[in-house]
C-alpha positions in Angstrom: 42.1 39.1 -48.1 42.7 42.0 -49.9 39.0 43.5 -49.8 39.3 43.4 -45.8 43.1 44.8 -45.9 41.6 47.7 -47.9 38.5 47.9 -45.7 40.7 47.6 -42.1 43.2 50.7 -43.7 39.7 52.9 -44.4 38.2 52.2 -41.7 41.5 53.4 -39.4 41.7 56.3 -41.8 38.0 57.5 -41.0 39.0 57.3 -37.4 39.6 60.5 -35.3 43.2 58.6 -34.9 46.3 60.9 -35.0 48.1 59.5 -37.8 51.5 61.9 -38.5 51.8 65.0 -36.4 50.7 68.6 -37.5 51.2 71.9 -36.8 47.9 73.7 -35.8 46.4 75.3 -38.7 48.4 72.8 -41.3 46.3 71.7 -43.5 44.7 68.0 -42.7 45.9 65.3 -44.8 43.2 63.7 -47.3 41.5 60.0 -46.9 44.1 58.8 -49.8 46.8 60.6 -47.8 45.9 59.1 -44.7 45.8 55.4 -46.0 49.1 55.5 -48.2 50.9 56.8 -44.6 49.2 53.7 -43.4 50.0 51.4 -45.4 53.5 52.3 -45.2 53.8 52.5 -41.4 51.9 48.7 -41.7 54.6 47.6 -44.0 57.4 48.8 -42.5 57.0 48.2 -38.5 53.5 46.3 -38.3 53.9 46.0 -34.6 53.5 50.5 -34.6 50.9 49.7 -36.4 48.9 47.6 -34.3 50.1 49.7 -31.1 49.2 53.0 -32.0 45.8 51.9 -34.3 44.9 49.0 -32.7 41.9 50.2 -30.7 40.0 50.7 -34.4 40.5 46.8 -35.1 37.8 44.6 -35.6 38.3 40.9 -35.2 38.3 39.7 -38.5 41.3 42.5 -39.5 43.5 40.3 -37.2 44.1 37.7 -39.6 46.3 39.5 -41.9 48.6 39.4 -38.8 48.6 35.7 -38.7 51.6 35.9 -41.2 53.8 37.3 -38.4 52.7 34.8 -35.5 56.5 33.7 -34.8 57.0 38.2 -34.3 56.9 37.9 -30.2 55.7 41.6 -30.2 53.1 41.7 -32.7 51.6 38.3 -30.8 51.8 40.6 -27.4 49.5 43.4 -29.3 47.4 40.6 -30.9 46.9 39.1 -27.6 45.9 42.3 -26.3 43.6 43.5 -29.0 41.8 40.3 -28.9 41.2 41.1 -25.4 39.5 44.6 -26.0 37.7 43.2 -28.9 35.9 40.9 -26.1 33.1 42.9 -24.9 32.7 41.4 -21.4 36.8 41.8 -20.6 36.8 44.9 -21.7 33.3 46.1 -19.5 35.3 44.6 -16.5 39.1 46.0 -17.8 37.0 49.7 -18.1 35.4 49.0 -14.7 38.7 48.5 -13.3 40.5 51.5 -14.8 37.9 54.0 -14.0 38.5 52.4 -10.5 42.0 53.3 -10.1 41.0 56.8 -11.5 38.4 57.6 -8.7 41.3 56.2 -6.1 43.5 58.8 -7.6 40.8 62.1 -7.5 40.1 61.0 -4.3 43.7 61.4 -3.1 43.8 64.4 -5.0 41.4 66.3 -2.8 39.6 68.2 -5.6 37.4 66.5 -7.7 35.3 65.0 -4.8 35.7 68.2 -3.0 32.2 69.4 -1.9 31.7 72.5 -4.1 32.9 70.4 -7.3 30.2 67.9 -6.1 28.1 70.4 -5.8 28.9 72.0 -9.1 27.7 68.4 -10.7 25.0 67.5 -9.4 23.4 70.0 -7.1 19.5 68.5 -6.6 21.8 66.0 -4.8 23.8 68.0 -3.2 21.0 70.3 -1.3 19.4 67.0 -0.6 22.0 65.5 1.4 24.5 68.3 2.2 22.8 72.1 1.5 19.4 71.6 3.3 21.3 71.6 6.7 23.9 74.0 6.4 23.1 77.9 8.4 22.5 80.5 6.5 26.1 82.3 7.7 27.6 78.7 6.6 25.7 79.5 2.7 26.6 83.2 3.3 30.4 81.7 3.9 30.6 79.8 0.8 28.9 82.5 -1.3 31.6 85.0 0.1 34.6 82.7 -1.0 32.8 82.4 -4.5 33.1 86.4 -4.8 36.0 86.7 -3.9 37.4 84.4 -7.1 35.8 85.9 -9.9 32.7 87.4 -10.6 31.8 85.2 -13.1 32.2 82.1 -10.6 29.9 84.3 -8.3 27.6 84.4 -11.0 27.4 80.6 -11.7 26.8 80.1 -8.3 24.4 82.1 -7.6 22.5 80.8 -10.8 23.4 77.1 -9.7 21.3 78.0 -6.1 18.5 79.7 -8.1 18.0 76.6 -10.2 17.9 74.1 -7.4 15.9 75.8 -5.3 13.3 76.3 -8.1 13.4 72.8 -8.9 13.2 71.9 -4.7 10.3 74.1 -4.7 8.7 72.5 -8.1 9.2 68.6 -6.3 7.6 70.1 -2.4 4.7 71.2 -3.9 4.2 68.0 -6.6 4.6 66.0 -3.4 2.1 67.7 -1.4 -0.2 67.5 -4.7 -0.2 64.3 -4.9 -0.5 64.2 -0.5 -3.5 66.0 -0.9 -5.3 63.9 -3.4 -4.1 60.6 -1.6 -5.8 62.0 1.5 -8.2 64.4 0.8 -11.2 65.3 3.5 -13.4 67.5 3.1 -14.1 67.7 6.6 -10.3 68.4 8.1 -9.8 71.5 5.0 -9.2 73.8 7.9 -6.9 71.4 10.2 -4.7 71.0 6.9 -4.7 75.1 5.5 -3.0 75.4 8.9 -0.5 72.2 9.1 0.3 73.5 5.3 1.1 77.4 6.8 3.1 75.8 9.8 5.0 72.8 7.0 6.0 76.5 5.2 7.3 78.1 7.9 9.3 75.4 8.4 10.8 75.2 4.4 12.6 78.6 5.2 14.4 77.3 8.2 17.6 74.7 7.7 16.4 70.8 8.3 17.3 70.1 11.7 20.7 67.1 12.5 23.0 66.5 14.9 26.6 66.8 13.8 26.7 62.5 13.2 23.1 62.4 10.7 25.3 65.2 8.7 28.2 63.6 8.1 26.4 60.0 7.9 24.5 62.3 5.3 27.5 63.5 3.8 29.0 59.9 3.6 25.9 58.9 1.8 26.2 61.5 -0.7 29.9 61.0 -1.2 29.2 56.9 -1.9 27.0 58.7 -5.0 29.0 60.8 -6.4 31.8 57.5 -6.9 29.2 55.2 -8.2 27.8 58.2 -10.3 32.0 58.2 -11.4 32.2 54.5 -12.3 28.7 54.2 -14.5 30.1 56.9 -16.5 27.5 59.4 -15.3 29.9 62.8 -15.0 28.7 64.6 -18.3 32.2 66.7 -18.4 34.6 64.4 -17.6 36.3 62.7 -20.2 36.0 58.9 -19.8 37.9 58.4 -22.8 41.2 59.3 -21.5 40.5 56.4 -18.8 38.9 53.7 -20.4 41.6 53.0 -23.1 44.5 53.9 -20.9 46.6 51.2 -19.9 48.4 53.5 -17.4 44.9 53.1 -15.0 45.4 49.7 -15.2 46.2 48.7 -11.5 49.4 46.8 -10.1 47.2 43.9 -8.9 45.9 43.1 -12.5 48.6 44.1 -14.4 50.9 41.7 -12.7 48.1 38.4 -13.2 48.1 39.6 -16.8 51.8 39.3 -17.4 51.5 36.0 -15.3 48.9 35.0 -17.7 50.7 36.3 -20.8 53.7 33.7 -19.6 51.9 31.0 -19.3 50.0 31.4 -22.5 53.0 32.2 -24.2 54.0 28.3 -23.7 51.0 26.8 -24.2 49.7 28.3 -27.0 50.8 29.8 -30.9 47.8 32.4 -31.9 45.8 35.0 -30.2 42.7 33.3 -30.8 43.6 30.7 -27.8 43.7 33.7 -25.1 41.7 32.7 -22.7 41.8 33.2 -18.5 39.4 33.8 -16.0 37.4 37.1 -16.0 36.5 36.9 -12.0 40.3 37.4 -11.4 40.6 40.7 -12.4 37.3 41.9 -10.9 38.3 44.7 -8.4 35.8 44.8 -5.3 34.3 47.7 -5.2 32.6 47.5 -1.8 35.7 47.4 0.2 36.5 49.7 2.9 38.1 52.1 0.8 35.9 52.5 -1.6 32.2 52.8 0.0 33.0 53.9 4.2 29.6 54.2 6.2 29.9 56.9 8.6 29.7 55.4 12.2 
C-alpha cells in the first residue's frame, strides 16, 4: 500500500497540475516540494484532494480511499473518478460536452461565422462556399480584411494564394489521371480544344441558383460541427471542454444526480457504479444540430 501511495503522489506531482498558486516569474516548486504539499493537502482534506487532482488517478490509487467510504463527499468524487476512469463513459461524457460547446459557439455567432470557417479549413471552404461567390463579392471581403489590420490583410491574402495553388495542383491531377483513363489518340484535337474551353471556364465563378448555394453552404456548415465534435480544430483547445463539468448538459446532469440517489441506497463502494451508457447519449442528428437546407 505504501509503494502505490508513493507512486499515486509522484505521479500527480509530474502532472502539469497547479498545485499552490504562484506569482509569474516565482520560482517553481521542486518534485519533493510538490509531493510534501501533497501529502499534506491529502491528509488534511482528502476530499480537495481528490477534487482538484482527481483527473491524474488511476484505478488502482482509489483504494487508499476505501478507508473513508462512510465520508459522503469523498464517495461522491470516488463515484465520479471511477466514472472517467471508464474509457467508454468518458468517450460518450466527452462527446456530450463538446456537444453543449458547439450549441454555445453556434449561438455565439463567431466561431462558425463564415470567414473563421474559412480561416480553418479553406480547401473546404472554396469548395462549398468560395467557388461561387462574384468577384465584387471576393473584392468585398478582401476590402473588410484591409480595413482591420494589415497583417489580417496579409493572412488573407496568403490563405487565397495557398488554396488556389492547391485547387489548381487537384484540377490538373484530376485531368491527369482523365486523360490516361480515356486517352485516344485519334480525338487529341477534339480534347486540346474541350481542355482550352474547361480553362476558360476555371477563371469564371461555378454557376448556382441562390437555393444549391445555401444547400451548399448548409453542407459545409454540417462539416465544420462534425469536424468540432471529432476533435479536428487544430487551435482550439479541447481540453478546456472535455474535463469541464460545466459543459455537462441539464438533461444528463439531472439522470446523473438521479442515478447518484439511487446508487447511494443500494450500494457502499465506488466500484458498484454502474447505469446505462445509452441514457446519456445526446442525438446528434436532431434538427438542431445537422438542418438540410430545403
Amino acid at each position: 500500500m505504501e509503494q502505490e501511495y508513493t507512486a499515486m503522489l509522484q505521479r500527480v506531482a509530474g502532472s502539469n497540475c497547479n498545485i499552490i498558486s504562484q506569482q509569474r516569474g516565482e520560482e517553481e516548486l521542486s518534485t519533493d516540494d510538490k509531493i510534501n504539499r501533497l501529502k499534506q493537502i491529502l491528509h488534511d482534506k482528502p476530499e480537495t484532494f481528490l477534487f482538484r487532482f482527481g483527473q491524474y488517478l488511476k484505478q488502482k490509487d482509489l483504494n487508499y480511499f476505501q478507508r473513508f467510504k462512510d465520508n459522503a463527499i469523498i464517495d461522491h468524487h470516488l463515484r465520479q473518478i471511477n466514472e472517467n476512469l471508464n474509457q467508454s463513459k468518458m468517450k460518450i461524457k466527452i462527446r456530450n460536452r463538446r456537444y453543449e460547446c458547439l450549441q454555445q459557439l453556434i449561438a455565439d455567432g463567431n466561431y462558425f461565422d463564415d470567414e473563421e470557417m474559412r480561416k480553418r479549413c479553406p480547401y473546404l471552404y472554396e469548395q462549398y462556399i468560395g467557388q461561387y461567390l462574384t468577384a465584387d463579392e471576393k473584392n468585398q471581403i478582401a476590402l473588410r480584411y484591409s480595413s482591420t489590420s494589415l497583417s489580417s490583410y496579409l493572412h488573407y491574402l496568403l490563405d487565397e494564394s495557398q488554396t488556389k495553388a492547391l485547387l489548381e495542383h487537384r484540377r490538373k491531377r484530376e485531368e491527369e489521371i482523365t486523360e490516361e483513363e480515356e486517352e485516344d489518340d485519334d480525338d487529341d484535337d477534339d480534347d486540346d480544344q474541350a481542355h482550352n474551353t474547361d480553362d476558360q471556364k476555371k477563371q469564371e465563378p461555378a454557376k448556382a441558383s441562390d437555393e444549391e448555394k445555401m444547400k451548399s453552404r448548409q453542407e459545409f456548415l454540417n462539416i465544420m460541427k462534425i469536424r468540432f465534435l471529432n476533435g479536428e480544430d487544430g487551435e482550439f483547445d479541447y481540453s478546456q471542454v472535455d474535463h469541464n463539468v460545466e459543459y455537462d448538459s441539464l438533461k444528463v446532469r439531472a439522470q446523473d444526480e438521479e442515478d447518484d440517489y439511487f446508487d447511494d441506497e443500494h450500494s457502499e463502494t465506488c466500484s458498484d457504479y454502474q447505469k446505462d451508457d445509452d441514457e446519456n447519449i445526446i442525438d446528434y442528428e436532431d434538427e438542431s444540430f445537422v438542418t438540410d437546407a430545403k
